[in-house]
Backbone as CSV, one residue per row, in Angstrom:
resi,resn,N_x,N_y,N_z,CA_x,CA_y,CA_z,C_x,C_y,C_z
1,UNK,106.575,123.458,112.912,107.482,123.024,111.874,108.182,121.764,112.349
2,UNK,108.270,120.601,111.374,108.820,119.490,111.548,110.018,119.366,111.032
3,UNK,110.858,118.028,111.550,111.896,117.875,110.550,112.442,116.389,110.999
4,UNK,112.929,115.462,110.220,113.604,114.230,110.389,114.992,114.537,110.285
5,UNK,115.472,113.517,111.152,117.013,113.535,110.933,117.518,112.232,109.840
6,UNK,118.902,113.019,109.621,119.488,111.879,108.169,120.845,112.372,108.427
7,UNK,121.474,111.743,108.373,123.120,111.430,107.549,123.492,110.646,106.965
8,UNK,124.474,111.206,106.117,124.765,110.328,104.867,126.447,110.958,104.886
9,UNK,127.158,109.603,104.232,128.544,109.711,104.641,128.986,110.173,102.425
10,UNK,129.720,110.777,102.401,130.138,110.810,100.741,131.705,110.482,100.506
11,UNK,132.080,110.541,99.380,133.410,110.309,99.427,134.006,112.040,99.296
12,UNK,135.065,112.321,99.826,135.995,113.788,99.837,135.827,114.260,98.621
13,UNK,135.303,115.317,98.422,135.070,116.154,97.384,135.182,117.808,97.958
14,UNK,136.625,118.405,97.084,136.903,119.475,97.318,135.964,120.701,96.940
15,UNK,135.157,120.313,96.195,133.920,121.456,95.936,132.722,121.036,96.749
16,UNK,132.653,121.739,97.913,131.379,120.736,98.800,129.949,121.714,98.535
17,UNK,129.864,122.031,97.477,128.225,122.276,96.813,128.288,120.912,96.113
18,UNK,129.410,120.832,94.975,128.997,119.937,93.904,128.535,118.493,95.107
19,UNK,129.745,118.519,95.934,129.245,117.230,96.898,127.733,117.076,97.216
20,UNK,127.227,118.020,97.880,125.989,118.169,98.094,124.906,117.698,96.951
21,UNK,125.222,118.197,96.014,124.443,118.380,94.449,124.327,116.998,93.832
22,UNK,125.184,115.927,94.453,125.826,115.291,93.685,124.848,113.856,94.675
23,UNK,125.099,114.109,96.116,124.626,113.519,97.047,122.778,113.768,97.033
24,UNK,122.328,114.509,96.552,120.715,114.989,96.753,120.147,114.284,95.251
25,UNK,121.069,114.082,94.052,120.782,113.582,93.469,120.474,111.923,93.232
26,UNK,121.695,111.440,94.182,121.709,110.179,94.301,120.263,109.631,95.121
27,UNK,120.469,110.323,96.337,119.303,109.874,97.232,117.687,110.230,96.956
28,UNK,117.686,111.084,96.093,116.424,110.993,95.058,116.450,109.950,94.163
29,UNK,117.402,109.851,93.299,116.851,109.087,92.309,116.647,107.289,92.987
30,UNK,117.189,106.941,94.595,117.116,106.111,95.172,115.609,106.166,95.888
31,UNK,115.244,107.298,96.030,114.168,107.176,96.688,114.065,106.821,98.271
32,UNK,115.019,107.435,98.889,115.936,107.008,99.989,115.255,108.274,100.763
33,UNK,114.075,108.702,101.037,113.680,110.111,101.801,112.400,109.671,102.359
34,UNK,111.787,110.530,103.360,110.660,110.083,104.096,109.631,111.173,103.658
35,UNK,108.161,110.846,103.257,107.512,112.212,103.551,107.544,112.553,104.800
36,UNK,106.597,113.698,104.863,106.904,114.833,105.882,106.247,113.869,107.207
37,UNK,105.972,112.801,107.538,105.437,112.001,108.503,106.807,110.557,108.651
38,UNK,107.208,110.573,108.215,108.648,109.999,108.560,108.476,108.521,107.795
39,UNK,107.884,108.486,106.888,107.393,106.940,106.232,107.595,107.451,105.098
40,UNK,108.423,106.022,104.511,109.431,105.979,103.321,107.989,105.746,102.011
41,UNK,108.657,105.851,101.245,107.674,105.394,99.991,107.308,104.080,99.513
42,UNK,108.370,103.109,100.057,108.455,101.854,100.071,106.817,101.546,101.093
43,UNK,107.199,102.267,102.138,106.310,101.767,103.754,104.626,102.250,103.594
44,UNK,104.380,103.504,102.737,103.664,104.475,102.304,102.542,103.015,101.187
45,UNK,103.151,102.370,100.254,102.421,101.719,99.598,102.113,100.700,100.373
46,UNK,103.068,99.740,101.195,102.693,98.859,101.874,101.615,98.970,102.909
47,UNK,101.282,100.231,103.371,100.213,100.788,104.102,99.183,101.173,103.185
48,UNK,99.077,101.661,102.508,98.149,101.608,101.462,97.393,100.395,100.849
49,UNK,97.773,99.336,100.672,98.044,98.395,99.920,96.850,97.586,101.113
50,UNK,97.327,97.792,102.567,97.160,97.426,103.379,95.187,97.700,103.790
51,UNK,95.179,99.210,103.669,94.114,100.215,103.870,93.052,100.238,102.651
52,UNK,93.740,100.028,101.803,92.611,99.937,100.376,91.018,99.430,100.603
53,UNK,91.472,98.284,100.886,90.230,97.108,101.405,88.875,97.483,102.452
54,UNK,89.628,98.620,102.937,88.762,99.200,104.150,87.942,100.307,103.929
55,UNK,87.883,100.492,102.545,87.824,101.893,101.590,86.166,101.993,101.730
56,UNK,85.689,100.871,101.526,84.466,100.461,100.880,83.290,100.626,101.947
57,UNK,83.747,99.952,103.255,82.882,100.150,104.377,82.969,101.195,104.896
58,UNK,84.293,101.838,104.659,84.374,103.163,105.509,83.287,104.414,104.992
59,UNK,83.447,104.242,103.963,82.802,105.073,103.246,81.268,105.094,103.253
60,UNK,80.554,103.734,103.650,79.425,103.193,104.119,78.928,104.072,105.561
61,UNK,79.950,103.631,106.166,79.898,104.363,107.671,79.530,105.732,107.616
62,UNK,80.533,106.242,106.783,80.144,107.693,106.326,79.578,108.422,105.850
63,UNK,79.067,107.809,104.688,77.470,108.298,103.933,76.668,107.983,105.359
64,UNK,76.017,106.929,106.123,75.078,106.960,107.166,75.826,108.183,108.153
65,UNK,76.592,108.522,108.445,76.949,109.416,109.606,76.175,110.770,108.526
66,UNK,76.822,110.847,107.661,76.149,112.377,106.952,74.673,112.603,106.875
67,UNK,74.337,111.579,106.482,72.846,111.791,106.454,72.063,112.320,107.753
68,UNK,72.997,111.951,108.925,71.866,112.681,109.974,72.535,114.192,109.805
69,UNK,73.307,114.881,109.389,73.653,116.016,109.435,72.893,117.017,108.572
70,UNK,73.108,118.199,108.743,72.286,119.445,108.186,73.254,120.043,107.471
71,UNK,73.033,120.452,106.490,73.748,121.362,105.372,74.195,122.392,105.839
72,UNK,75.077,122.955,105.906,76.098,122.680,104.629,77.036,121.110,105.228
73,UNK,77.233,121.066,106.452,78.097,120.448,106.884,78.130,118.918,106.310
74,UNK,76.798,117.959,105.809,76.607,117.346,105.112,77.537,116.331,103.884
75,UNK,77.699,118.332,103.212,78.219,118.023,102.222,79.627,118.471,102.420
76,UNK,79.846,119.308,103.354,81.770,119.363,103.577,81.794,118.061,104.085
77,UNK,81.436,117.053,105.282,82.018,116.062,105.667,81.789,114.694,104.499
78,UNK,81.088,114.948,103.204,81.409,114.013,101.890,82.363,114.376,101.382
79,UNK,82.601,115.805,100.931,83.427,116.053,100.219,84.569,115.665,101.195
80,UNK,85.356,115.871,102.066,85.849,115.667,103.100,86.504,113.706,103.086
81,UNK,85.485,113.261,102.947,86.074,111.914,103.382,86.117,111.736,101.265
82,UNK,84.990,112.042,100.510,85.894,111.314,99.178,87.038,111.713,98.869
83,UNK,87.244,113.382,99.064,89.093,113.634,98.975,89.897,112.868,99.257
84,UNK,89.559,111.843,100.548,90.856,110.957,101.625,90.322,110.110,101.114
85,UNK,89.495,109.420,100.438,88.998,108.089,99.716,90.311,108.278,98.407
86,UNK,90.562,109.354,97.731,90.291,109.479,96.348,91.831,109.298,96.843
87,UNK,92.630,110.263,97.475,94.156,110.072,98.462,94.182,109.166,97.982
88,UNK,93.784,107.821,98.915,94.307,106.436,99.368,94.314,105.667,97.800
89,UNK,93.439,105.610,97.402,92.718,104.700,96.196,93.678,104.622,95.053
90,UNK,94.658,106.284,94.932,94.989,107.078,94.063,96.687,106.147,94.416
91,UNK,97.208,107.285,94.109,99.155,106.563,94.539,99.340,107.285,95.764
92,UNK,98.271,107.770,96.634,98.465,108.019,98.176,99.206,109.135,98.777
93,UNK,99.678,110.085,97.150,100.011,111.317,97.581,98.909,112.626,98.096
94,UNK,99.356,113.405,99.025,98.700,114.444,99.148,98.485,115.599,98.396
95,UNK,97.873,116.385,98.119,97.887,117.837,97.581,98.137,118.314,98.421
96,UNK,98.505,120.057,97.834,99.283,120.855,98.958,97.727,121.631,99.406
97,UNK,97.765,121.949,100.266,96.812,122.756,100.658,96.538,124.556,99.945
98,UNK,95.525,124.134,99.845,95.263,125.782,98.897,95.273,127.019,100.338
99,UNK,95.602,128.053,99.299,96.408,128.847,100.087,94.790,129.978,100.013
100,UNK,94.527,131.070,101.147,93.216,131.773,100.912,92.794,131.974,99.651
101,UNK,93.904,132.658,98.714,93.271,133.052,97.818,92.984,131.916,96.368
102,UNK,93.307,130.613,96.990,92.453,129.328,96.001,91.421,129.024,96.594
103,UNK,90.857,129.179,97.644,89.667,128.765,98.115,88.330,129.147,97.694
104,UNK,87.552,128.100,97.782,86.083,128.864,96.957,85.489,129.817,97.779
């Protein structure tokens, strides 16, 4: 289990939920949070933005690496890299990981 550190200063508020409530709202709708790898959303596109370009050969590389492989594995390591193709290409968010009982 991970976690980043943050503080944030507010002004005195005698109900310190609403403070809280009030503070989680702000810094969302600012967009002021890191995903779970410590890179802002701002930094997240600029890396993206960055990586896009590389999409094309990588993927080259990777169809020839599969082809020497034997089934099934073949086709998990396609499916495998177009998921992280489709990631990047996409707005670079992740899905959550399926839990046993979503799995095929």
């Amino acid at each position: 289990m991970g976690a980043s550190g943050w503080s944030y200063f507010v002004p005195y508020e005698a109900n310190i939920s609403a403070a809280l409530q009030r503070l989680r709202e702000d810094v969302f709708a600012r967009g002021d949070y890191t995903y779970g790898d410590g890179v802002t959303e701002d930094e997240r596109k600029a890396i993206l933005e960055k990586v896009r370009p590389e999409m094309d050969p990588w993927m080259q590389t990777v169809r020839e690496q599969a082809a020497k492989l034997q089934e099934p594995f073949r086709t998990l390591y396609l499916e495998q890299a177009e998921r992280i193709t489709g990631e990047i290409m996409g707005d670079g968010s992740v899905p959550p990981k399926k839990n046993r009982s979503q799995r095929r």
